[in-house]
Kinemage of the C-alpha trace (Angstrom):
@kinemage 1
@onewidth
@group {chain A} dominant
@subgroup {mainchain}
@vectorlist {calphas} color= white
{ca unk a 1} P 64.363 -30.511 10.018
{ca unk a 2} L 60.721 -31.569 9.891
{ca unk a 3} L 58.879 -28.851 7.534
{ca unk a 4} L 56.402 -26.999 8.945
{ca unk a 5} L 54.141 -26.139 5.996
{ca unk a 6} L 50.378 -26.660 5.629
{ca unk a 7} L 48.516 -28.023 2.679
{ca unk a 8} L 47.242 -24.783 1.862
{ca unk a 9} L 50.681 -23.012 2.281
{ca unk a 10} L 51.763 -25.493 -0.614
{ca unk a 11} L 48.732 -24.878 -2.751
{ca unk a 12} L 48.973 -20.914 -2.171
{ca unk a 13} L 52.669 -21.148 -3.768
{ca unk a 14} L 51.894 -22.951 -6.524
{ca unk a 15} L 49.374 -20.342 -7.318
{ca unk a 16} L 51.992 -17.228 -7.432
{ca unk a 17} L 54.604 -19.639 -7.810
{ca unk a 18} L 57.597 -18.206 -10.682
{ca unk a 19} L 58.056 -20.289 -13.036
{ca unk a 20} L 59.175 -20.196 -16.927
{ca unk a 21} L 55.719 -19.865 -18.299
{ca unk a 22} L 54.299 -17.463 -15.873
{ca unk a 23} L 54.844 -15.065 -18.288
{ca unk a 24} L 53.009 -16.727 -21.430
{ca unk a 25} L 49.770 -17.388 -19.328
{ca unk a 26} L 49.398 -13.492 -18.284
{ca unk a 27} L 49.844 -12.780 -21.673
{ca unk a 28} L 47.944 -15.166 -23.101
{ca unk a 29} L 45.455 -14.044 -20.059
{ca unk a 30} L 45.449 -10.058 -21.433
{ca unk a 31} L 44.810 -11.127 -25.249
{ca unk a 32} L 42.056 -13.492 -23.859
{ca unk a 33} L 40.642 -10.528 -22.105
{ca unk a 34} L 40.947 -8.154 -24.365
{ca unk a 35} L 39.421 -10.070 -27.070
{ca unk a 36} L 36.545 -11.202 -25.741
{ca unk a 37} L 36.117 -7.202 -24.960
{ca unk a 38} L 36.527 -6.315 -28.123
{ca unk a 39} L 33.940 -9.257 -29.737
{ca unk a 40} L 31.603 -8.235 -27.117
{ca unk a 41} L 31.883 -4.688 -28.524
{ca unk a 42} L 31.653 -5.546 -31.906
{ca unk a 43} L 28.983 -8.820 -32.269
{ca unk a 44} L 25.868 -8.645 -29.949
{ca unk a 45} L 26.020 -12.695 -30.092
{ca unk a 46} L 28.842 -12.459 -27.770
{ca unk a 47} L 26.670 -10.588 -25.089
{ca unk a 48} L 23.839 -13.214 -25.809
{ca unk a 49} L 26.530 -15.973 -24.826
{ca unk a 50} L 27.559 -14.168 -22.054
{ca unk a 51} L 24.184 -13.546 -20.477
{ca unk a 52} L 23.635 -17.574 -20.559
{ca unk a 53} L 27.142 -17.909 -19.029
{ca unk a 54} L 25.750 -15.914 -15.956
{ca unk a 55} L 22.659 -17.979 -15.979
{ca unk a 56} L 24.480 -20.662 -15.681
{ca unk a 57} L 26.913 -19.392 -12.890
{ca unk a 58} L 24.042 -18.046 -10.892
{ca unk a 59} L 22.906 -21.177 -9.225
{ca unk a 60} L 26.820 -21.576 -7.664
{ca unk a 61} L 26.040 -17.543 -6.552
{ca unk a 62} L 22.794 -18.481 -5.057
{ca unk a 63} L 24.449 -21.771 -3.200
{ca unk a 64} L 27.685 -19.324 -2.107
{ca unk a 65} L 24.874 -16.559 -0.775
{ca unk a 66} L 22.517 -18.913 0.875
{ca unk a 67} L 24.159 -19.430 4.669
{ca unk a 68} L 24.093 -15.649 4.928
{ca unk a 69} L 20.176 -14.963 3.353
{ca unk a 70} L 19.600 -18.034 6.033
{ca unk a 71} L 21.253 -15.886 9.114
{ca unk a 72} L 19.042 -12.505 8.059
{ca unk a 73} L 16.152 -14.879 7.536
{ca unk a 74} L 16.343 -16.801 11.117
{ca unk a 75} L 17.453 -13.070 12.425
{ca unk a 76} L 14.218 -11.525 11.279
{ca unk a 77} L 12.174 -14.571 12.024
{ca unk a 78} L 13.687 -14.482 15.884
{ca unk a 79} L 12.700 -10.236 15.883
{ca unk a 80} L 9.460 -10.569 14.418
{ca unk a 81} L 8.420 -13.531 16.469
{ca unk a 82} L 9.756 -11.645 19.649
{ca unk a 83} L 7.789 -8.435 18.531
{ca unk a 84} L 4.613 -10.109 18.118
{ca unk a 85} L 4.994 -11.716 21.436
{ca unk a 86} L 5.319 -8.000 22.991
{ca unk a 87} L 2.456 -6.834 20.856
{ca unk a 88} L 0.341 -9.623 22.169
{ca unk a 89} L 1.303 -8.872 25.960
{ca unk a 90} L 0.198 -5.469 25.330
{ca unk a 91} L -2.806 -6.176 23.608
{ca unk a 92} L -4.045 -8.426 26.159
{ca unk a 93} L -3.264 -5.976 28.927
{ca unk a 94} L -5.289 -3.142 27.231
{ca unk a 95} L -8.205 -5.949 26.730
{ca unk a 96} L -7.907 -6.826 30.480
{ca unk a 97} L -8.206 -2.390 30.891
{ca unk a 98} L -10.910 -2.288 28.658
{ca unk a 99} L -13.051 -4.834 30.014
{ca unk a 100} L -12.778 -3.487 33.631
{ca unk a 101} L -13.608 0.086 32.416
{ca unk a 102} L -16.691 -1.225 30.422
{ca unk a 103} L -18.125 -3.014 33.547
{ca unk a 104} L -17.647 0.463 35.749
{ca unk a 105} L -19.214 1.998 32.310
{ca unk a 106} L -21.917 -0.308 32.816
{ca unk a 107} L -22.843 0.582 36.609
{ca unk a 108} L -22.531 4.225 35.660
{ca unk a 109} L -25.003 3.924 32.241
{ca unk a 110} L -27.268 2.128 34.752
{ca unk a 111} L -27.183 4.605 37.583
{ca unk a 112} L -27.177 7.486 34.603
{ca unk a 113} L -30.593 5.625 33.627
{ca unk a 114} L -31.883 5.681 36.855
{ca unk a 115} L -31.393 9.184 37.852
{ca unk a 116} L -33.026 10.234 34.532
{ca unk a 117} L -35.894 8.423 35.029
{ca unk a 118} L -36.211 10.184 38.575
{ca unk a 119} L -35.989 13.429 36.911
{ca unk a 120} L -37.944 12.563 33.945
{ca unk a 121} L -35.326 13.887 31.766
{ca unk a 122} L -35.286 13.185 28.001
{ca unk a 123} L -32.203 10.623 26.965
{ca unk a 124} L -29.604 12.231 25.226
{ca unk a 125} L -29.627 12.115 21.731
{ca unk a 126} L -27.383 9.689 19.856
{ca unk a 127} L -24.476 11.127 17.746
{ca unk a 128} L -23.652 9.476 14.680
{ca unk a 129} L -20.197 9.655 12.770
{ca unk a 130} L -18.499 9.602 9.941
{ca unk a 131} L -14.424 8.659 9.519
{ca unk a 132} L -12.846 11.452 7.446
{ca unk a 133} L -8.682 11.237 6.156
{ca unk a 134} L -6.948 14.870 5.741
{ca unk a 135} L -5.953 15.122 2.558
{ca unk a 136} L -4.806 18.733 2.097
{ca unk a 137} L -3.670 22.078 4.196
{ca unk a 138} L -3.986 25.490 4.034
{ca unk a 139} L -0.518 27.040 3.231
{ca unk a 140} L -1.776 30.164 4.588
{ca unk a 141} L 0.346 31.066 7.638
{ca unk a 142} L -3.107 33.187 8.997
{ca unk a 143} L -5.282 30.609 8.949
{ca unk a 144} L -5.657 27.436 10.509
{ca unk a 145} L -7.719 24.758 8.168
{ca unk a 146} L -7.283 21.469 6.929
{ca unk a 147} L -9.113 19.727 3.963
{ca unk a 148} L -10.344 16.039 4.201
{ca unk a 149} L -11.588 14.034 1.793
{ca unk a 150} L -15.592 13.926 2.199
{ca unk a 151} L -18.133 15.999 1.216
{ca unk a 152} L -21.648 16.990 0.496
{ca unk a 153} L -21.871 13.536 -1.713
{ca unk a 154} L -21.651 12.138 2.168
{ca unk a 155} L -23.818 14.458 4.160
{ca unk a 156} L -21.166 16.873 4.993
{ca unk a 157} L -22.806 19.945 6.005
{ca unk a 158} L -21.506 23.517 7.074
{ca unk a 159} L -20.761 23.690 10.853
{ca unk a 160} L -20.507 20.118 11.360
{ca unk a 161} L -18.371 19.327 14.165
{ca unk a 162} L -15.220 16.929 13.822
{ca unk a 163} L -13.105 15.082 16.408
{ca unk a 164} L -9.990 12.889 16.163
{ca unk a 165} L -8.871 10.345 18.889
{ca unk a 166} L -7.891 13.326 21.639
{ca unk a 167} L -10.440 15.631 20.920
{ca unk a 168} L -12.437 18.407 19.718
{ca unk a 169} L -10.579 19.494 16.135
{ca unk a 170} L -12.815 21.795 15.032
{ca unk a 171} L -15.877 22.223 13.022
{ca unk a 172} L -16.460 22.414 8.539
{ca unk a 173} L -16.781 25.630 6.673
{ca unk a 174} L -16.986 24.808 3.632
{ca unk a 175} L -18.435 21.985 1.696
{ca unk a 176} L -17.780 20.626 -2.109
{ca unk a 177} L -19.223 17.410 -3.827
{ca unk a 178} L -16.435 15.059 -2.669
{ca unk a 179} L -13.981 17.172 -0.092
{ca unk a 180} L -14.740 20.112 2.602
{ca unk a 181} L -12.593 22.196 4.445
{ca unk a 182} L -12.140 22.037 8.506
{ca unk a 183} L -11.968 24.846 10.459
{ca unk a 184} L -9.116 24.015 13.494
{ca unk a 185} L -9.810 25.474 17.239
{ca unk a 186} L -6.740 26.665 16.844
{ca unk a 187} L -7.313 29.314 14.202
{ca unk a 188} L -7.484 32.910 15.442
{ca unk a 189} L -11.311 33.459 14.016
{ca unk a 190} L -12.410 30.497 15.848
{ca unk a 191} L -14.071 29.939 19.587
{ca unk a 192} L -15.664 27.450 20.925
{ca unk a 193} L -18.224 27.591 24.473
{ca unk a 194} L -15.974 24.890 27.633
{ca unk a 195} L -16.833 24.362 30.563
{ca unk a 196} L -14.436 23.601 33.359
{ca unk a 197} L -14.985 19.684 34.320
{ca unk a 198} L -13.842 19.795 37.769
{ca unk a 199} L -16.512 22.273 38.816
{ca unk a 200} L -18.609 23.074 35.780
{ca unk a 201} L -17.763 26.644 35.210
{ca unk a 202} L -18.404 27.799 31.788
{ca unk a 203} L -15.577 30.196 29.701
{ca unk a 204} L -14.953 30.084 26.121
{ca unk a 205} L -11.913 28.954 24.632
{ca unk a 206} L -10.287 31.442 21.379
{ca unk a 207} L -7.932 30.080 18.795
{ca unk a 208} L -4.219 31.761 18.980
{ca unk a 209} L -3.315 31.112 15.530
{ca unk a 210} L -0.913 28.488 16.571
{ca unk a 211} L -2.174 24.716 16.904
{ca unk a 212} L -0.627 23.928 20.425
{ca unk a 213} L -2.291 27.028 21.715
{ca unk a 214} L -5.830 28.527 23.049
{ca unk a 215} L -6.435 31.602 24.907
{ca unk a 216} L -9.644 31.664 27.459
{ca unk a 217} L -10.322 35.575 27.397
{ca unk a 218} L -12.308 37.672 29.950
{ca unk a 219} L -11.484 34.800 32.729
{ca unk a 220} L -12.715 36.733 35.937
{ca unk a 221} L -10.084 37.175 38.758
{ca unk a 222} L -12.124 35.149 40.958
{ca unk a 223} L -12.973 32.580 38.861
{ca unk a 224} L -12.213 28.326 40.091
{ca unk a 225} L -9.681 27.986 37.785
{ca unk a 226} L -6.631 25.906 37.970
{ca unk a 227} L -3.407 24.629 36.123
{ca unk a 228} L -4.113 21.290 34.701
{ca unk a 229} L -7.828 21.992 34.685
{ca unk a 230} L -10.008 19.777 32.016
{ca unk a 231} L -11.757 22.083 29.376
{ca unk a 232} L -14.753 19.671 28.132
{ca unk a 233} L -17.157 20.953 25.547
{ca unk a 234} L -19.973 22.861 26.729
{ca unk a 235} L -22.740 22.032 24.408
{ca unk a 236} L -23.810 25.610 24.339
{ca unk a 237} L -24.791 27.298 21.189
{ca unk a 238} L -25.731 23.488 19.385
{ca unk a 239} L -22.809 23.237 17.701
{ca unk a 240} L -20.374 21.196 19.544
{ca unk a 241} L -22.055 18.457 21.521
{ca unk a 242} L -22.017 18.142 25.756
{ca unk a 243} L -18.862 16.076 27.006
{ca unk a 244} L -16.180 16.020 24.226
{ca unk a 245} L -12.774 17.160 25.519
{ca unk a 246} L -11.312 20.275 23.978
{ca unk a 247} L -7.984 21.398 26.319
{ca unk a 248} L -6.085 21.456 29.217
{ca unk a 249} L -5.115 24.834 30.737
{ca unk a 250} L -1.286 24.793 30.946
{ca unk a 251} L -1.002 28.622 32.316
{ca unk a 252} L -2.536 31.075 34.552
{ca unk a 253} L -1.235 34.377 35.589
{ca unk a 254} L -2.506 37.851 36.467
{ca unk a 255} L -0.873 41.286 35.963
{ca unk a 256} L -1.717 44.268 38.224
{ca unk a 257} L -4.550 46.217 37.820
{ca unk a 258} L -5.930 43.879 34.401
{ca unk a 259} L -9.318 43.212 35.518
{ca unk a 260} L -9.465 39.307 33.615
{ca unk a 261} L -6.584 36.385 34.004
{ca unk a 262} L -4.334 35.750 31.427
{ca unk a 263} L -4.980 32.402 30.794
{ca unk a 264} L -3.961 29.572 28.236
{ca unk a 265} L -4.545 25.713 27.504
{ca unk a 266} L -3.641 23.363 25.334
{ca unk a 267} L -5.763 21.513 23.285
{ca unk a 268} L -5.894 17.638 23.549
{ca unk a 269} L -6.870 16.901 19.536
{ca unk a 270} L -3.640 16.412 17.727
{ca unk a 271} L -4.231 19.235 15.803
{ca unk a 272} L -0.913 19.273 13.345
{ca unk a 273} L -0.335 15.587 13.472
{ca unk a 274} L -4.067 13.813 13.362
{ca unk a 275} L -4.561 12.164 9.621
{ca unk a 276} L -8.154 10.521 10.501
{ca unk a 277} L -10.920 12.311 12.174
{ca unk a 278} L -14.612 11.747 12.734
{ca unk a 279} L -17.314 14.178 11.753
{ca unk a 280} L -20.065 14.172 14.049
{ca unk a 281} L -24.051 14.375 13.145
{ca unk a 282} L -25.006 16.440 16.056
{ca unk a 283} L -27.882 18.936 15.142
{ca unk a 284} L -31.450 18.564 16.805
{ca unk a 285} L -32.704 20.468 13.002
{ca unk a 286} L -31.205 20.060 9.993
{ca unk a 287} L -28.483 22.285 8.580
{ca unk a 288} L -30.564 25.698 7.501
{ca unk a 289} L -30.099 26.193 3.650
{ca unk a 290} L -29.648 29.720 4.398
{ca unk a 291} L -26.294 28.969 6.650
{ca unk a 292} L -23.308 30.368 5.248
{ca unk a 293} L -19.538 30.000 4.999
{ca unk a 294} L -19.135 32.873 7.381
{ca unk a 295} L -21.668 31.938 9.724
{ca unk a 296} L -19.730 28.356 10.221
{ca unk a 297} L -16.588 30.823 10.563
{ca unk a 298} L -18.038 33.341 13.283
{ca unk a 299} L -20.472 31.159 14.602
{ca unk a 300} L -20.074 29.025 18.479
């Protein structure tokens, strides 16, 4: 009968083949071992030696790892390449959005020119900035405020009124050489003078204490106000300027025989999450010198 064995069948039992001198070579195998433990133990040469041994082996390691570091390198070369593709799609896309909105912002700058020069009006003034990182937090539960990392050393002044990439965040109320702290809308001491963009009607928005939360108090019951409604800055009272968007009112209701609505918005600055903001140069006069913390607190 024709054997059926492979190569490697006859190589595998050779390996744990039983033969008379199995024996000797694990013993001689466990007195290798054990010796070379024990002069390892004892003489620090032998570790030297052995360190050199595993230089030597490495390059074999490298050579047995190298078809898999090759997959995980063509693997990550295939998901990057793919990502950046995606990233470029999408970056094109918002350059395409961008360009049409700055042509329609063109027409409008140049109809917004014409009408002032009908009216004769003044142009508004320009707002300057300066980026900002938060850098700190209040761990007071009662009070809403953030510290960032610029200061008087960088014209930082009391009052000064800071945005991130949503909106209105709120304004500084105190200032140090290098860092000041920021006041959030949200904060229960804090208001700040809106005005309703759909139709221009002016209410004042009040911190809750909570940062995905403003109240709008003494809201008449006959008031044009609706659920999604756009609160936009107000410019009233200097401090915040004209335009910037502050919140969106999420809730409206009305309990018998309360003369105002019970109403509440959201505001559109990311107000727990935001890491970079932009303090805004927005005063017609300087800062007073005689301003104080608790003016910038109180004050609209």
């Amino acid at each position: 009968m024709a054997s059926h064995f492979q190569p490697e069948d006859r190589v595998i039992k050779q390996l744990f083949a039983k033969g008379p001198f199995l024996g000797y070579r694990l013993l001689g195998a466990l007195v290798l071992s054990l010796t070379l433990m024990f002069a390892e133990h004892r003489w620090a040469e032998v570790a030297y030696v052995r360190s050199w041994a595993t230089l030597v082996v490495t390059p074999v390691q490298w050579a047995a790892d190298a078809p898999s570091r090759f997959v995980a390198w063509l693997t990550d070369s295939l998901t990057n390449r793919n990502s950046l593709l995606d990233e470029n799609r999408e970056l094109r896309a918002q350059a395409l959005l961008l360009a049409e909105r700055s042509q329609a912002m063109s027409s409008v700058v140049a109809e917004n020119i014409r009408l002032r020069e009908l009216l004769n009006a003044s142009e508004r003034i320009q707002i300057d900035f300066l980026t900002a990182e938060l850098i700190g937090i209040n761990y007071d539960p009662f009070s809403q405020q953030v510290i960032i990392n610029r200061g008087r050393q960088d014209g930082v002044y009391l009052g000064q009124p800071v945005v991130d990439a949503s909106g209105v965040m709120g304004q500084i109320v105190s200032v140090s050489p290098y860092t000041s702290r920021l006041l959030l809308i949200s904060d229960a001491h804090h208001a700040i003078p809106v005005q309703i963009n759909r139709n221009g009607v002016r209410l004042v928005a009040q911190g809750s204490g909570r940062a995905d939360r403003l109240y709008l108090p003494h809201v008449p019951e006959t008031a044009d106000v609706e659920e999604g409604d756009l609160l936009i800055a107000s410019g009233l009272g200097g401090r915040f300027p004209f335009g910037y968007p502050v919140a969106r009112i999420t809730q409206i209701s009305h309990q018998s025989g309360e003369p105002f609505l019970h109403v509440v918005a959201e505001p559109l600055a990311q107000l727990d999450r935001s890491r970079y903001v932009l303090l805004l140069s927005h005063q017609l006069q300087g800062p007073s010198p005689a301003a104080t913390e608790v003016e910038a607190e109180r004050g609209i």
